[in-house]
C-alpha positions, 0 to 999 in steps of 0.5 A: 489823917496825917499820913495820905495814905491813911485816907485811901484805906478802905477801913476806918482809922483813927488816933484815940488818947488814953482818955478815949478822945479823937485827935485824928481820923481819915476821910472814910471814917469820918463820911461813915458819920456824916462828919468831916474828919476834922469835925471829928477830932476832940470828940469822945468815940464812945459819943460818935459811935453812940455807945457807953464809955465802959462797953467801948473801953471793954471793945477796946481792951478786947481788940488790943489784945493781938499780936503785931502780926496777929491782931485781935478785933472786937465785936461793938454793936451800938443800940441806936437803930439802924446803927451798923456793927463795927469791927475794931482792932487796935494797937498802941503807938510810940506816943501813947496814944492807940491807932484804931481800925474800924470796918463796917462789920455788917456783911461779915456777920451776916456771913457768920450767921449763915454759917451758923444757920448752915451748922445749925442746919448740918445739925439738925440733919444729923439729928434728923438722920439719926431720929430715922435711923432708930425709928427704922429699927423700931418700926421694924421690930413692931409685930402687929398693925397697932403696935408699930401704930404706936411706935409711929405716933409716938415718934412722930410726937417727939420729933416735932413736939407735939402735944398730940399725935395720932395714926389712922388706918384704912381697912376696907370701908373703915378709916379708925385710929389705931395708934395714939390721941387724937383729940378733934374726934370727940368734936369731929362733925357727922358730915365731914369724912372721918378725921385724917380720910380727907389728907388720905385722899388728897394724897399731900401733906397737910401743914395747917397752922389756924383753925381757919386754914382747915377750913379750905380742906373741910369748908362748910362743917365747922371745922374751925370750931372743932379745932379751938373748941378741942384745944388745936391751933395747928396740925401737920399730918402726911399720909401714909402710902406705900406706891400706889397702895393708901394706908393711913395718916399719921398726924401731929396737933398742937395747942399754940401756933406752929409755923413748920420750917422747909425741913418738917415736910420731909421728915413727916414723910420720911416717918410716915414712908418708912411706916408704911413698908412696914404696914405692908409688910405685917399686912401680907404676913397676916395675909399668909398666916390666914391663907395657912389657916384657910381650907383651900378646897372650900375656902372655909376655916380649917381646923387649926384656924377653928381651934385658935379661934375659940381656945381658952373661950370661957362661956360657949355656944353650941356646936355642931359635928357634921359628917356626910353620908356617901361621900367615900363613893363619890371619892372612890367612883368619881375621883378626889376632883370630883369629891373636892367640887362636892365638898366645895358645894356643900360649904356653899350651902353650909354658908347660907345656913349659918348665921353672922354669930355662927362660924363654921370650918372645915374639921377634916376630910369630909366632917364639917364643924361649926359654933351657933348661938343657941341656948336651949336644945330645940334652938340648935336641933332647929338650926341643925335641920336646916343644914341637913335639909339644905345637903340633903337637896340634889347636887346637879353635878352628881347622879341620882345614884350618888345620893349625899345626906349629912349626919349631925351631932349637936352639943349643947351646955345649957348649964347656968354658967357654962361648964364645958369648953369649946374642947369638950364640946366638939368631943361630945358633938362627935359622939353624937353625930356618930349615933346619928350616923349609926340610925341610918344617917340624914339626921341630927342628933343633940346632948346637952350637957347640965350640971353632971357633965363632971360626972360623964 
């Protein structure tokens, strides 16, 4: 430009006509082109800058728009590739003529897509803290195993968008979905461990996103297959530990490919972490509910447990009523330790008697109760002569002058449809291990109840 200084400014300046057309520009913006400056004048901008005349005039009118203490600046991006996006800020001169500021705009806007990225991010970060926040309160509130299962899956599914999501839990021997869908288990193979088991034990996230990627954590089964062949692409699944104690896995599936950003690990964790204390929790809670039901001398049910058991139990089985004979002796000669250590023995033998369909429980001081499945009277007469003969053996902890024999009542309600309740059941059982007790004791006696029992 005219002016020397103009050609030390680390911007590009030129001078434009009203018509769009250079007639001066400085050394800088000319080499930004590969032209000399005086190669540049009496060209149109639009052609140097390789745009259209209406989007440069628009760029134009938008950069001219400050003040002279506060200049405004447009944006201009020209479409040939590699072409670097410019910033402009103009102004008009005495002449009539505009003077033109032009800076390679590249690293400012890289600067303002970080920023946008980096509010993006905060963003996302506040969503992600809020999502938790609500799914603490509603994993909290949950009352049972399944459903805060539920709750979990179905967090889990929206936060990601997934297409599926599914919980799986781990009690004993057995790993079984308790919450959600999954939908590689109608295909999964016979041979491979139970879905989910394998990122259980692997005790790591899992972020899979082709069907061949799963082949590297269950090779040799097929794996791929089952995914395309159930619909899933990609899958993220998190265990569900809480210290060294392995719950369970909670999953996400996805019909197309997915790619999982640095945030989607920790939030799957945080999810599945939150669960888990939860999970922990209802575990011990449920862990005391049953120890407050379970006799503590014999180990068996007590009779709170037994009556919630079979409440409301539409069609019964039979039951039977035992009470021992020479307990009060042992109780009162030998004391209550030695009467616990008996009563403890004869819940052993009792244990061995009944079968896995049959349950039996403590019903009080030294009377024992308990279901079997019979459906005729020599059925349950059977099943009872087995539990007298097994308490009628000698107890080795007892004198042959403590002699302990069992009086047993059998209750059986052999009507078509079942007609008495668990209820009355136990009372007629009762009656009936009384009348054995008035014979002498160390026998069983049965009613059974028929179409007349309305009338007894």
């Amino acid at each position: 430009m005219h002016d020397p200084v103009a050609n030390y400014a680390p911007i590009g300046l030129l001078e434009l006509t009203a018509a769009g057309i250079i007639v001066d520009a400085n050394d800088l913006f000319a080499r930004w082109f590969s032209l000399s400056a005086q190669s540049v004048v009496g060209n149109h901008l639009s052609d140097v800058f390789g745009v259209g005349e209406s989007e440069l005039a628009e760029a134009l009118t938008v950069a001219a728009g400050g003040t002279g203490l506060i200049p405004r600046t447009a944006v201009l991006r020209p479409a040939e590739a590699g072409a670097r996006p410019l910033l402009l800020a103009s102004n008009k001169i005495e002449n009539g003529n505009t003077v033109v500021a032009v800076v390679d705009a590249s690293r400012q806007l890289r600067l303002d897509d970080d920023a946008e990225r980096a509010h993006l991010a905060a963003l996302r970060q506040s969503e992600r803290l809020q999502l938790l926040l609500a799914a603490s309160v509603s994993f909290a509130n949950s009352v049972t195993a399944p459903e805060l299962a539920e709750q979990l899956a179905e967090t889990a599914r929206r936060t990601f968008r997934a297409d599926w999501s599914s919980v799986h839990v781990a009690d004993g021997t057995e790993f079984s979905l308790i919450g959600g869908t999954n939908p590689l288990v109608d295909r999964w193979p016979t041979e491979a461990p139970p879905t989910g088991a394998r990122t259980m034990q692997l005790g790591q996230i899992l972020a899979i996103t082709d069907p061949e990627e799963a082949e590297q954590y269950l090779p040799g089964v097929g794996i791929a297959d089952v995914f395309r062949a159930s619909g899933v692409h990609s899958v993220l699944v998190s265990p569900i530990t809480d210290h060294d104690s392995q719950i369970g896995t909670v999953a996400c599936y996805f019909a197309n490919r997915r790619t999982f950003d640095e945030q989607a690990e920790p939030l799957i964790r945080a999810l599945a972490q939150q669960a888990a204390q939860v999970f922990t929790r209802l575990r011990l809670e449920e862990r005391l509910r049953r120890s407050a039901m379970l006799d503590e001398t014999t180990g068996l049910p007590n009779r709170r447990l037994f009556e919630q058991q079979f409440h409301g139990v539409a069609r019964t089985p039979a039951i039977m009523f035992l009470d021992l004979d020479g307990f009060k002796q042992v109780n009162d000669e030998l004391g209550h330790a030695a009467g616990d250590l008996l009563l403890g023995r004869v819940a052993q033998r009792l244990k061995g008697i009944f079968r896995e369909t049959d349950s039996v429980a403590r019903y009080g001081g030294d009377e024992f109760v308990a279901t079997i499945e019979a459906t005729t009277g020599s059925d349950a007469m059977a099943i009872a002569e087995r539990a007298r003969a097994a308490i009628a053996e000698p107890f080795p902890e007892l004198s042959p002058h403590h002699r302990i024999t069992a009086s047993i009542g059998v209750a059986l309600d052999a009507a078509p449809a079942g007609i008495a309740s668990v209820e009355q059941l136990i009372r007629l059982a009762d009656r009936a291990m009384y009348v054995a007790k008035s014979k002498g004791g160390n026998r069983a006696e049965v009613e059974t109840l028929g179409a007349d029992f309305s009338q007894r």
